[in-house]
Each structure stands twice: as C-alpha cells, then as structure tokens.
KOLMIKOL-105092 format. One record per atom (N, C-alpha, C, O): atom name; x, y, z; residue number from 1; residue in one letter. Coordinates in nm, 4 decimals, always signed. Layout:
REM residues N
<'CA'; <X; Y; Z>; NUM; 'a'>,
...
REM end
This chain:
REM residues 89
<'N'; <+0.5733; -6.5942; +3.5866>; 1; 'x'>,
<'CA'; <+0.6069; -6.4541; +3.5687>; 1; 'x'>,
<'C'; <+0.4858; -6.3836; +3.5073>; 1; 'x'>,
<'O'; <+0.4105; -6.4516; +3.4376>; 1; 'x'>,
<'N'; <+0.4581; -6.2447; +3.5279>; 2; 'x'>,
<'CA'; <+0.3309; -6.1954; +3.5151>; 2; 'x'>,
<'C'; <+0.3891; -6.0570; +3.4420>; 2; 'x'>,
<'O'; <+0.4588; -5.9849; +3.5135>; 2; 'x'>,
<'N'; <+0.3633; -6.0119; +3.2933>; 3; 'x'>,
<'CA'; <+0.3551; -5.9310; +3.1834>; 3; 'x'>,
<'C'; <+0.2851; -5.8359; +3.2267>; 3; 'x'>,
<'O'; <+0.1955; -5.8792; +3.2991>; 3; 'x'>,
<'N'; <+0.2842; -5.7092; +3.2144>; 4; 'x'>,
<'CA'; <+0.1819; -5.6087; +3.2093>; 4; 'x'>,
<'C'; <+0.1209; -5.5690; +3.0221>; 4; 'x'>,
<'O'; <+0.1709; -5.5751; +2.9098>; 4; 'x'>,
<'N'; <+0.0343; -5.5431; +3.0614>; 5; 'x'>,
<'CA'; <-0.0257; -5.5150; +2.8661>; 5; 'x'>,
<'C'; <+0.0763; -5.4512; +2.7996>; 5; 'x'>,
<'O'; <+0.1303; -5.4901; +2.6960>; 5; 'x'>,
<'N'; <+0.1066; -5.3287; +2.8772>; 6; 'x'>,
<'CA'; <+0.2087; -5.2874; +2.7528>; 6; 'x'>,
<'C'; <+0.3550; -5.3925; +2.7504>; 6; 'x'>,
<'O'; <+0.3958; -5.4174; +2.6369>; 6; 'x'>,
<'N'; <+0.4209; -5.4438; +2.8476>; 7; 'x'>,
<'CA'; <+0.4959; -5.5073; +2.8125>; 7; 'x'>,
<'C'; <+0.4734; -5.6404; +2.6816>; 7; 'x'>,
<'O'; <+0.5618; -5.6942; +2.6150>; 7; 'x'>,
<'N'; <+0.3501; -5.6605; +2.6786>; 8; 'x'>,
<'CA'; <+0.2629; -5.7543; +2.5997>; 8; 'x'>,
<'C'; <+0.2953; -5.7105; +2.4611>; 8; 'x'>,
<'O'; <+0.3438; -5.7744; +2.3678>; 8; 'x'>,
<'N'; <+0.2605; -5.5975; +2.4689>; 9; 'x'>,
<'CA'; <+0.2204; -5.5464; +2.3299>; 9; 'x'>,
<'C'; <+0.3557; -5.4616; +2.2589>; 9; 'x'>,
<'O'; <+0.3651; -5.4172; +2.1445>; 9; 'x'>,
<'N'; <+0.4686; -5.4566; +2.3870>; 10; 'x'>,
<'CA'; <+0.6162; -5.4491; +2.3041>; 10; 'x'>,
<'C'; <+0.6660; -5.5789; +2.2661>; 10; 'x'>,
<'O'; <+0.7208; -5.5808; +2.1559>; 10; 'x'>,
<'N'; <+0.6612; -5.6842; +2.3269>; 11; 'x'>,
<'CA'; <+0.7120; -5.7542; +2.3043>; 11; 'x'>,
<'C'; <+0.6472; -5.8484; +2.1450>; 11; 'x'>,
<'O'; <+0.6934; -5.9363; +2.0722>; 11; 'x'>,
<'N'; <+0.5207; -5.7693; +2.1502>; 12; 'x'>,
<'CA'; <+0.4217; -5.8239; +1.9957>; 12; 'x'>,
<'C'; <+0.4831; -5.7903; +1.9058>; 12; 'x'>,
<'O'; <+0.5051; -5.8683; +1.8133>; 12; 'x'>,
<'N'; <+0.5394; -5.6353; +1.9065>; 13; 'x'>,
<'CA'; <+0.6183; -5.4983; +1.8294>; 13; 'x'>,
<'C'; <+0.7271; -5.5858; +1.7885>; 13; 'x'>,
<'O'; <+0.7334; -5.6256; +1.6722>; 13; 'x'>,
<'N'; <+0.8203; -5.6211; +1.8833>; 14; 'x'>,
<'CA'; <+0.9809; -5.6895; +1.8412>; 14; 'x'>,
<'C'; <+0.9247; -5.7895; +1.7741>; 14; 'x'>,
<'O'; <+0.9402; -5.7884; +1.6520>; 14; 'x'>,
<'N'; <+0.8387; -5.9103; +1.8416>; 15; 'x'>,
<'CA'; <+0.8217; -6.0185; +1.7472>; 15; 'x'>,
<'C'; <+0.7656; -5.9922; +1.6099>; 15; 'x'>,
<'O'; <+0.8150; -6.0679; +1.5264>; 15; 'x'>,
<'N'; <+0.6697; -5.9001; +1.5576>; 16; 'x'>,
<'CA'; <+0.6867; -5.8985; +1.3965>; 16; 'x'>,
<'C'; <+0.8130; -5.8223; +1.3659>; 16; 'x'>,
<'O'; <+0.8679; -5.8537; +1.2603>; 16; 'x'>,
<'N'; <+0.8546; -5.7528; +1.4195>; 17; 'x'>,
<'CA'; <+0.9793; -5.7179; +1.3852>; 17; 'x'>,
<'C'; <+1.1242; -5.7588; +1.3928>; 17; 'x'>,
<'O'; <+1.2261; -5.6911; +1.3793>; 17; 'x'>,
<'N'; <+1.1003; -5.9382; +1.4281>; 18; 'x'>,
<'CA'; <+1.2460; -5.9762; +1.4068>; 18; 'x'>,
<'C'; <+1.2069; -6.0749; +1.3040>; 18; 'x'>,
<'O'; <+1.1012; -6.1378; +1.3075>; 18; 'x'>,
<'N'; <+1.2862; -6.0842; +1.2234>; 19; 'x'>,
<'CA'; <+1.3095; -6.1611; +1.1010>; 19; 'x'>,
<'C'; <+1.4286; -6.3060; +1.0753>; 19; 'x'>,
<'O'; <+1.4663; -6.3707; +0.9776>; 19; 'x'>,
<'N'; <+1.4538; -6.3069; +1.2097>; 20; 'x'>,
<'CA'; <+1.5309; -6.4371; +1.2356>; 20; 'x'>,
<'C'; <+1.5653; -6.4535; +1.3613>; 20; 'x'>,
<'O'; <+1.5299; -6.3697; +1.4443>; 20; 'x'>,
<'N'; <+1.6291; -6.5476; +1.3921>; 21; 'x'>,
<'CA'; <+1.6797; -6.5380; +1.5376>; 21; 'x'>,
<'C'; <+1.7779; -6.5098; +1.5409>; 21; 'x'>,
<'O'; <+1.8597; -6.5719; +1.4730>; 21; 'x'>,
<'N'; <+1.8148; -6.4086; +1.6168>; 22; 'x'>,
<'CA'; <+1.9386; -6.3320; +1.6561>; 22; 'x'>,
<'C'; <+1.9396; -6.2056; +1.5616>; 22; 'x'>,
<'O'; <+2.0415; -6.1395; +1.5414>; 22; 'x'>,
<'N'; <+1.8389; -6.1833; +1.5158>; 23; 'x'>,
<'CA'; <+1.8035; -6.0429; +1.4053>; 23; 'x'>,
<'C'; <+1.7008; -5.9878; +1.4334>; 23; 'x'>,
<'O'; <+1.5910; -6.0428; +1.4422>; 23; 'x'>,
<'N'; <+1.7288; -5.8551; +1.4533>; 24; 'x'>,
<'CA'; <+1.5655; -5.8147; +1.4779>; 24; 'x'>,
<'C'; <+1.5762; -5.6508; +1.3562>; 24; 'x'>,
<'O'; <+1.6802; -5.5950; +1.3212>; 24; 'x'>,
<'N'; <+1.4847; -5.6263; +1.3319>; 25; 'x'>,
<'CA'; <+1.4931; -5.4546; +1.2785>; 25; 'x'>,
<'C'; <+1.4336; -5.3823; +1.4175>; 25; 'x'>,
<'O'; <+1.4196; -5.2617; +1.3976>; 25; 'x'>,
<'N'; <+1.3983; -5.4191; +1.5401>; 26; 'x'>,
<'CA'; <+1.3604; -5.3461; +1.6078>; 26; 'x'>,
<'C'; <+1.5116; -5.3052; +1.7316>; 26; 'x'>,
<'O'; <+1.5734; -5.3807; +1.8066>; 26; 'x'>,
<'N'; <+1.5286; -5.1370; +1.7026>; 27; 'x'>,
<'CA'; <+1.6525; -5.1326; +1.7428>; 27; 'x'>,
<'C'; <+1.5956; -4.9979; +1.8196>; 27; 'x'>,
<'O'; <+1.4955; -4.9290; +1.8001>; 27; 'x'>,
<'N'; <+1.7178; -4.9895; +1.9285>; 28; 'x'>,
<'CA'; <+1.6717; -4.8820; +2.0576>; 28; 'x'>,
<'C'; <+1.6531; -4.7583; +2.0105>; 28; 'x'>,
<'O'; <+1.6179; -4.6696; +2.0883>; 28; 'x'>,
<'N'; <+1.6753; -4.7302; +1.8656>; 29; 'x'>,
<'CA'; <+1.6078; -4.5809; +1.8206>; 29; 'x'>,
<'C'; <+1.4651; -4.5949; +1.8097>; 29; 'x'>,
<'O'; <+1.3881; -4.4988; +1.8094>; 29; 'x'>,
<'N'; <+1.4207; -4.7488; +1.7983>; 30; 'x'>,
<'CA'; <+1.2785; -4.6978; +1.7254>; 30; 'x'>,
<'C'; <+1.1961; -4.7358; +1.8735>; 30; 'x'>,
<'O'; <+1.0816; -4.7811; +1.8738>; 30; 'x'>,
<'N'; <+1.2653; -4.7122; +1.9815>; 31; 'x'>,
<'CA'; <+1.1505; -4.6842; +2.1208>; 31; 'x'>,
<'C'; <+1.1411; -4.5651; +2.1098>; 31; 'x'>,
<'O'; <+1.2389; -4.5029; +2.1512>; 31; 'x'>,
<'N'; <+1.0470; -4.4983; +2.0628>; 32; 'x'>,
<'CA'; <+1.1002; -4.3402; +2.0253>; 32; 'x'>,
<'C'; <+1.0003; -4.2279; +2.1855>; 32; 'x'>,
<'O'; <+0.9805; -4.1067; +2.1948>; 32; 'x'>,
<'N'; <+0.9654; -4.3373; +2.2750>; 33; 'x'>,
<'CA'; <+0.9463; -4.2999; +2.3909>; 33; 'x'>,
<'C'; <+0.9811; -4.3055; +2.4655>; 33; 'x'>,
<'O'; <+1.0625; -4.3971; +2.4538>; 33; 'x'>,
<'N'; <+0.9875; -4.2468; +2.6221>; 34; 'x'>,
<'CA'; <+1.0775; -4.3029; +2.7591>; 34; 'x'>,
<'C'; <+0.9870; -4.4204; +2.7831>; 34; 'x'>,
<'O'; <+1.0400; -4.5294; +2.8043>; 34; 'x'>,
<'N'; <+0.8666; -4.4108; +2.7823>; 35; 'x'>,
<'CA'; <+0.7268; -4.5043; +2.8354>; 35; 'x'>,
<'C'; <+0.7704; -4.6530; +2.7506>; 35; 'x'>,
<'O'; <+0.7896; -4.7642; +2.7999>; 35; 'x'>,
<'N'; <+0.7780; -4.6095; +2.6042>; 36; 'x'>,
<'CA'; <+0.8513; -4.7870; +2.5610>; 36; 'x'>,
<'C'; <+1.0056; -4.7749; +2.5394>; 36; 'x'>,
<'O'; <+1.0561; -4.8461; +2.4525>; 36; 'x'>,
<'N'; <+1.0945; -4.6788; +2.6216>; 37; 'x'>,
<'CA'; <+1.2403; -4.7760; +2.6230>; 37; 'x'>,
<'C'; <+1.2336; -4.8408; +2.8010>; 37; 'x'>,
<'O'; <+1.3028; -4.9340; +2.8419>; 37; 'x'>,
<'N'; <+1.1301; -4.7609; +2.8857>; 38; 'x'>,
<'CA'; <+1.1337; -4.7939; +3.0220>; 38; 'x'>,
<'C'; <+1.1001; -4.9418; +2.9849>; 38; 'x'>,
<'O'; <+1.1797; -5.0268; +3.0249>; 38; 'x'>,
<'N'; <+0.9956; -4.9807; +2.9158>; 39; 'x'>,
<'CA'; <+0.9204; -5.0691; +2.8852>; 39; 'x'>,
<'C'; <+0.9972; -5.2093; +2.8418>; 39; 'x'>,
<'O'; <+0.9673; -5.3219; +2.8817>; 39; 'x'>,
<'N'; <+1.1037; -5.1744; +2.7503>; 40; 'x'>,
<'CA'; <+1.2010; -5.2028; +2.6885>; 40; 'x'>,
<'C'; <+1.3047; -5.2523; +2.7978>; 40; 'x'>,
<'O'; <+1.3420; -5.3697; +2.7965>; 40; 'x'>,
<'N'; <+1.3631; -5.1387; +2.9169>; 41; 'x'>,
<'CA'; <+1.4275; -5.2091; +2.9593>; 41; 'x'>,
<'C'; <+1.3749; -5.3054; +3.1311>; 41; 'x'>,
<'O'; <+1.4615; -5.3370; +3.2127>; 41; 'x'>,
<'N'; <+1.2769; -5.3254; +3.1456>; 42; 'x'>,
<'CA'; <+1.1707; -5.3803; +3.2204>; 42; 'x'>,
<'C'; <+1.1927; -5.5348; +3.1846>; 42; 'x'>,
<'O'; <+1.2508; -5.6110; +3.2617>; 42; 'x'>,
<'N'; <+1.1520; -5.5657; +3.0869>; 43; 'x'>,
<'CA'; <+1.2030; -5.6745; +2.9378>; 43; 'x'>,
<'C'; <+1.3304; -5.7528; +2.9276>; 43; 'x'>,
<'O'; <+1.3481; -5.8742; +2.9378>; 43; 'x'>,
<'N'; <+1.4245; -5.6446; +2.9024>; 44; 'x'>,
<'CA'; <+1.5864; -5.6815; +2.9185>; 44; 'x'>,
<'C'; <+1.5471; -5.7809; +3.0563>; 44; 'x'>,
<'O'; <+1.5375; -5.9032; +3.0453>; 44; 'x'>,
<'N'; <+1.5283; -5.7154; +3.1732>; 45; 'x'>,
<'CA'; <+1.6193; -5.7346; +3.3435>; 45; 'x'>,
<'C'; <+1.5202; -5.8600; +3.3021>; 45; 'x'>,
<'O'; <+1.5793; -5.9526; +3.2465>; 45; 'x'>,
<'N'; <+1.3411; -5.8809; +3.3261>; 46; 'x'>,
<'CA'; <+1.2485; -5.9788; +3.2703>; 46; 'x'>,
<'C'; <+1.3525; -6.1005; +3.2140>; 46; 'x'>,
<'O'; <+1.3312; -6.2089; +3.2684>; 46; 'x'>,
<'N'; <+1.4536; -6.0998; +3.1211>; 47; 'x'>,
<'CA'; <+1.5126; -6.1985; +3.0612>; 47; 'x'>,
<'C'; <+1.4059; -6.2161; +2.9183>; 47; 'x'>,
<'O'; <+1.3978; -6.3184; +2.8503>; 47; 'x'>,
<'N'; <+1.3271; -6.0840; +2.8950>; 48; 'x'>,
<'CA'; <+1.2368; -6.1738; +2.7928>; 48; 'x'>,
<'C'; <+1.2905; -6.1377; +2.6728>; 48; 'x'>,
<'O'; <+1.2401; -6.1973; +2.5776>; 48; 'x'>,
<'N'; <+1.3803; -6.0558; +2.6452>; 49; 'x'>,
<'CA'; <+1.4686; -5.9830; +2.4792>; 49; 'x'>,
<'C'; <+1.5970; -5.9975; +2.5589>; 49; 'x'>,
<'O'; <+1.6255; -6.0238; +2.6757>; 49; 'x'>,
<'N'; <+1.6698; -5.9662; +2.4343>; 50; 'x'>,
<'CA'; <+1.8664; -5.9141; +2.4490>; 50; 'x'>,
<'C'; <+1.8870; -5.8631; +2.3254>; 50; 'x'>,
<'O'; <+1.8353; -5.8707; +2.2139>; 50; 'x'>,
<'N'; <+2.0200; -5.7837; +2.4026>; 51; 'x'>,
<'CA'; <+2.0486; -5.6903; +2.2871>; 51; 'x'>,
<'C'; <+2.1412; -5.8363; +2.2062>; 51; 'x'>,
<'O'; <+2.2015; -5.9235; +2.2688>; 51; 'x'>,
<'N'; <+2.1255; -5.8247; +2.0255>; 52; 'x'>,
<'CA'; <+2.1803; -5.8757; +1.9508>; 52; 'x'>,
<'C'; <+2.3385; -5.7946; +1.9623>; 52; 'x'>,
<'O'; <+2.4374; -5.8639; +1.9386>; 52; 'x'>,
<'N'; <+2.3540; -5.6769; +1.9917>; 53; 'x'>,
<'CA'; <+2.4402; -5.6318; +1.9531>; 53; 'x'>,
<'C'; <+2.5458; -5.6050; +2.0846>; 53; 'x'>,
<'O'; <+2.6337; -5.5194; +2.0942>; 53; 'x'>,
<'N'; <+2.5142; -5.6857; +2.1595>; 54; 'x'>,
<'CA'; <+2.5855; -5.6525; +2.3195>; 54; 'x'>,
<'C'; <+2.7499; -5.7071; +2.2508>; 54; 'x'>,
<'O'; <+2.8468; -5.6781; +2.3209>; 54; 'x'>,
<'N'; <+2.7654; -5.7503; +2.1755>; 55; 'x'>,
<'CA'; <+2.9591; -5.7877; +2.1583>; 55; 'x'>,
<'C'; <+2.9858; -5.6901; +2.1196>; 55; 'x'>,
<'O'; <+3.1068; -5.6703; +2.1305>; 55; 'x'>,
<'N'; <+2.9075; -5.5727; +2.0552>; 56; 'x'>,
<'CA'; <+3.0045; -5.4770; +1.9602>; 56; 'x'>,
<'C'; <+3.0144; -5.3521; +2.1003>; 56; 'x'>,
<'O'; <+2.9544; -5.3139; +2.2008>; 56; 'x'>,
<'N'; <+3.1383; -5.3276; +2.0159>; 57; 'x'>,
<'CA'; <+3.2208; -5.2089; +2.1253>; 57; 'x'>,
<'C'; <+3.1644; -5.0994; +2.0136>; 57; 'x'>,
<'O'; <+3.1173; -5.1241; +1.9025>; 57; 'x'>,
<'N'; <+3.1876; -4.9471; +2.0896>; 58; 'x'>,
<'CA'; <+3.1719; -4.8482; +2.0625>; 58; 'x'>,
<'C'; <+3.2373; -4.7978; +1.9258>; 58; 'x'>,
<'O'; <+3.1869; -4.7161; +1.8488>; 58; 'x'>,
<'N'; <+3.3706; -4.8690; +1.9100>; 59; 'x'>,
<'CA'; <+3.4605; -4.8495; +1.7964>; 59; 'x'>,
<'C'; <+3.4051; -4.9249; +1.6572>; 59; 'x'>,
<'O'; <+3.4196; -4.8707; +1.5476>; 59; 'x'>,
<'N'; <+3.3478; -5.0399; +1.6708>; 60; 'x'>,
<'CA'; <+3.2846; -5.1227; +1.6062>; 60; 'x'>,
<'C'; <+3.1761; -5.0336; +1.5249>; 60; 'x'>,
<'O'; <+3.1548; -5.0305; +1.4037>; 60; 'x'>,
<'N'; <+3.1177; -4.9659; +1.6249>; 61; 'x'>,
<'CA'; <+3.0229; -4.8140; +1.5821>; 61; 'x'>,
<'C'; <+3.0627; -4.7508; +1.5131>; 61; 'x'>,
<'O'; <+3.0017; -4.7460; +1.4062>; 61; 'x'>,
<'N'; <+3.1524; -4.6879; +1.5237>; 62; 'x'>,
<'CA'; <+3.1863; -4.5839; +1.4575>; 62; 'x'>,
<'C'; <+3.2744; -4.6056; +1.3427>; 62; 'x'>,
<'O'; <+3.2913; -4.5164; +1.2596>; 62; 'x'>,
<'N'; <+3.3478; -4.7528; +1.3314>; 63; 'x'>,
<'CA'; <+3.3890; -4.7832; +1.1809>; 63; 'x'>,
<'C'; <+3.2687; -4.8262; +1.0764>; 63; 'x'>,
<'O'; <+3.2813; -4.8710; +0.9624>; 63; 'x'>,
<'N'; <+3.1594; -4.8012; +1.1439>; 64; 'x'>,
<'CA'; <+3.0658; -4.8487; +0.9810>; 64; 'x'>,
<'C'; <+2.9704; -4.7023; +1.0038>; 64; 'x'>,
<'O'; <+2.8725; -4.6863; +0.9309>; 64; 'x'>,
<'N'; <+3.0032; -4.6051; +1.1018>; 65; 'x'>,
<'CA'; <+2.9701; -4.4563; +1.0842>; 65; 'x'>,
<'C'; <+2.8219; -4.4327; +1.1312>; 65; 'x'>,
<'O'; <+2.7464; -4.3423; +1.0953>; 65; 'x'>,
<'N'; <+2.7944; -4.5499; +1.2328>; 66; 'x'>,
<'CA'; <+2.7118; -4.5371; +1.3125>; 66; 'x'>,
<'C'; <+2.6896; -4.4952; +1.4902>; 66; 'x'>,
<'O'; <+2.7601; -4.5724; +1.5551>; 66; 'x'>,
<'N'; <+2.6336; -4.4232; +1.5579>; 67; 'x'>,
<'CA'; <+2.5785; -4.4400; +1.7110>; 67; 'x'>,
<'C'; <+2.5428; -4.5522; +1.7398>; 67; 'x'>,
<'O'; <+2.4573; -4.6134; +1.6757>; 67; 'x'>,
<'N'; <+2.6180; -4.6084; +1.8667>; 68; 'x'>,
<'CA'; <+2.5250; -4.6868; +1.9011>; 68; 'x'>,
<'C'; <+2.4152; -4.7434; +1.9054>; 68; 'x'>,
<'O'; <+2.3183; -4.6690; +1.8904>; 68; 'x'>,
<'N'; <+2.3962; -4.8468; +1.9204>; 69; 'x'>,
<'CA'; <+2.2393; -4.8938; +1.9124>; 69; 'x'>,
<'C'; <+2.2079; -5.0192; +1.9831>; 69; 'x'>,
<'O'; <+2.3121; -5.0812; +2.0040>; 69; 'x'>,
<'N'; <+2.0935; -5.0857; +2.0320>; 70; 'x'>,
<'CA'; <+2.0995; -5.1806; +2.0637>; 70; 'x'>,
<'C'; <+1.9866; -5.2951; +1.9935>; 70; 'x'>,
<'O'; <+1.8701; -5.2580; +2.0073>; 70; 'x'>,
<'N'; <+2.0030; -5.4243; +1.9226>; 71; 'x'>,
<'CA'; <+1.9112; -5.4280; +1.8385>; 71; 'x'>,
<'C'; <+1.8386; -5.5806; +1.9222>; 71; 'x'>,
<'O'; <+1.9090; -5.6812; +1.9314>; 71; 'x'>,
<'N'; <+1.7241; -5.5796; +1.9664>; 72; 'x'>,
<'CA'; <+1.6067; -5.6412; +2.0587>; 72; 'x'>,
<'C'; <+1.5997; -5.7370; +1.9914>; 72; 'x'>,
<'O'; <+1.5673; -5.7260; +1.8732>; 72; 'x'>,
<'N'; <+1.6226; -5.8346; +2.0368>; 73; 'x'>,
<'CA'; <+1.5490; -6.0203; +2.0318>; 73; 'x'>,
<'C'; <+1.4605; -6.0297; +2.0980>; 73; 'x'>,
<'O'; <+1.4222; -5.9351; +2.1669>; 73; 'x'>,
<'N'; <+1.4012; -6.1473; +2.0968>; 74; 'x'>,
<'CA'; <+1.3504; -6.2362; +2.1774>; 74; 'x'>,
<'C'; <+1.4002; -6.3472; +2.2209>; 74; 'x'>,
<'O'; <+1.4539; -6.4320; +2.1496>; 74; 'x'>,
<'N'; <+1.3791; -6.3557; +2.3900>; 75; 'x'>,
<'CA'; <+1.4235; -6.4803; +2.4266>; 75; 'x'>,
<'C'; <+1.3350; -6.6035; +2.4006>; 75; 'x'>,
<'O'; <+1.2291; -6.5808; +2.3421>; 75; 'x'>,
<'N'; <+1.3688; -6.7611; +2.4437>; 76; 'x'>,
<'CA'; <+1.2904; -6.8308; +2.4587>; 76; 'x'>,
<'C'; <+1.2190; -6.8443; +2.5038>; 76; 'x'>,
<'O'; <+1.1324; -6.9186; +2.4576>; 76; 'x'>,
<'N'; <+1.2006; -6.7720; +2.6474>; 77; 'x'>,
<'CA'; <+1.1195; -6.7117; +2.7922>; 77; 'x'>,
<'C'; <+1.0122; -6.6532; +2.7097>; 77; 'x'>,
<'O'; <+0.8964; -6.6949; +2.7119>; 77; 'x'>,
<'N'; <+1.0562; -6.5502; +2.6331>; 78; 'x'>,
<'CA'; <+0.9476; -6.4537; +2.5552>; 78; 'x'>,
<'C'; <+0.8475; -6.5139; +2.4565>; 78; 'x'>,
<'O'; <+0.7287; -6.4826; +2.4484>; 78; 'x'>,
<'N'; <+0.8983; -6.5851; +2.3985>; 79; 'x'>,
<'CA'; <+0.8415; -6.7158; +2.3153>; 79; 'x'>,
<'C'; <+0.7593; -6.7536; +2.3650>; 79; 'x'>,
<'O'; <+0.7045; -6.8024; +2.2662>; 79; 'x'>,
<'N'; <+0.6758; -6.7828; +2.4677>; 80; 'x'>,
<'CA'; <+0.6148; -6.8932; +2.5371>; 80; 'x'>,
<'C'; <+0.5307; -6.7737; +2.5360>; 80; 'x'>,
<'O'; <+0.4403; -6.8165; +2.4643>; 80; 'x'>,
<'N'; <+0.5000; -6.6656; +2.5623>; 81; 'x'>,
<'CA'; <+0.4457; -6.5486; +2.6005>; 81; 'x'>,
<'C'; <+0.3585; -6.5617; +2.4411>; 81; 'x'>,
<'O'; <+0.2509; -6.6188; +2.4227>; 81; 'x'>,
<'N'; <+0.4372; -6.4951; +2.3461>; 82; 'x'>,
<'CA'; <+0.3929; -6.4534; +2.2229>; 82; 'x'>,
<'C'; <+0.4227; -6.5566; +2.0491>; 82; 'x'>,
<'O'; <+0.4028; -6.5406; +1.9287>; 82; 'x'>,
<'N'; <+0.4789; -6.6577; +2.1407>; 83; 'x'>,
<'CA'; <+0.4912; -6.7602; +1.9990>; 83; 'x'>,
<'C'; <+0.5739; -6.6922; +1.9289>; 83; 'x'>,
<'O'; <+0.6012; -6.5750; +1.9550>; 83; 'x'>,
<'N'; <+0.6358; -6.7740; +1.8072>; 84; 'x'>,
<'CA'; <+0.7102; -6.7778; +1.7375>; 84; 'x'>,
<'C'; <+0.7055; -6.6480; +1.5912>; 84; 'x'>,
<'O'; <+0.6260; -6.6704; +1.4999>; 84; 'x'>,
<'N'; <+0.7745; -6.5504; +1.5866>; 85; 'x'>,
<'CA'; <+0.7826; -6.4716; +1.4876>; 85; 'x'>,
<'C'; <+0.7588; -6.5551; +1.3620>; 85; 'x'>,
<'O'; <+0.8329; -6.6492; +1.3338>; 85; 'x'>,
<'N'; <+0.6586; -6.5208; +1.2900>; 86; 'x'>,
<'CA'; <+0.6134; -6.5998; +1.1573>; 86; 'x'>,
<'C'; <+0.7182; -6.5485; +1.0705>; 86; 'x'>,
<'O'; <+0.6763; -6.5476; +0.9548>; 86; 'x'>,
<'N'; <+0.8316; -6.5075; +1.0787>; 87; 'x'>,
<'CA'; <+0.9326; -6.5581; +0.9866>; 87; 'x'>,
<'C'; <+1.0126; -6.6735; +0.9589>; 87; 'x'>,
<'O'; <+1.0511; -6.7366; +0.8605>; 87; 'x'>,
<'N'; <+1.0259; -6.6777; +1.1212>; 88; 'x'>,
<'CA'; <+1.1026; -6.8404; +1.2009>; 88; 'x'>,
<'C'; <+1.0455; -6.9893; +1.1271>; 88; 'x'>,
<'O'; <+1.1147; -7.0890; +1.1069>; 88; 'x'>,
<'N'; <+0.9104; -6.9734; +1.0968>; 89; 'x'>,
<'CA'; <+0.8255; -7.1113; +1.0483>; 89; 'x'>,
<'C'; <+0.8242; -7.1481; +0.9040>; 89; 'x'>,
<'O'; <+0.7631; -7.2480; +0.8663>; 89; 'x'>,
REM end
C-alpha cells in the first residue's frame, strides 16, 4: 500500500497524539481543515486509524453534553508505516 506525504504526516499528528491504545486526544474537531479531515477520511477507508468512539450513539453525546465526535487511532496496518506511539513503550 502506498501513503501520500500528507497522509504520512497525519498519521505522525495522531501517533504523538494518542496516548494509549484505543485512546487518542486527536479527535475530528481538531482536523480543523477539509484538506486534513479529507485526509483523515482517505485513512479511515486505508484501514490505517478508527474511530475509538464508533459504539457511542448520538444519545451517549448528549448525556455528558457533548457533539459528536470521532476520536482517531491507529491501526496495526498504520504501525508498520510510523512505529509505535512513544507512549505505548
């Protein structure tokens, strides 16, 4: 499978920005462009992130008084790309 730079360099973005597996702080507000949520969801279909938060329903949202959101992992696929988030080690 063949990355383009910027997909490279989002997927650099999520990896310092997840702090465990199955946790990330990088969440679909902070693509604060069309260029990196296109980028973003390029990624998803790729198999190289998932949303952490794909179980929660809309209601789930709005009892802790939040919008939606979707919060970006990395897959194992993605791993091989950019190595292991130096929190993980």
């Amino acid at each position: 499978m063949r990355l383009t730079k910027l997909e490279l360099e989002v997927l650099e973005l999520i990896k310092t920005n997840q702090n465990e597996e199955g946790h990330s702080d990088f969440l679909s507000t902070d693509a604060l462009t069309k260029k990196v949520g296109g980028v973003v969801s390029s990624l998803e279909k790729k198999g190289m992130i998932y949303n952490s938060y794909s179980h929660m329903a809309k209601q789930d949202f709005k009892d802790i008084g939040e919008k939606p959101f979707k919060m970006w992992c990395l897959t194992r696929i993605a791993i091989q790309f950019v190595g292991l988030p130096k929190s993980w080690n």
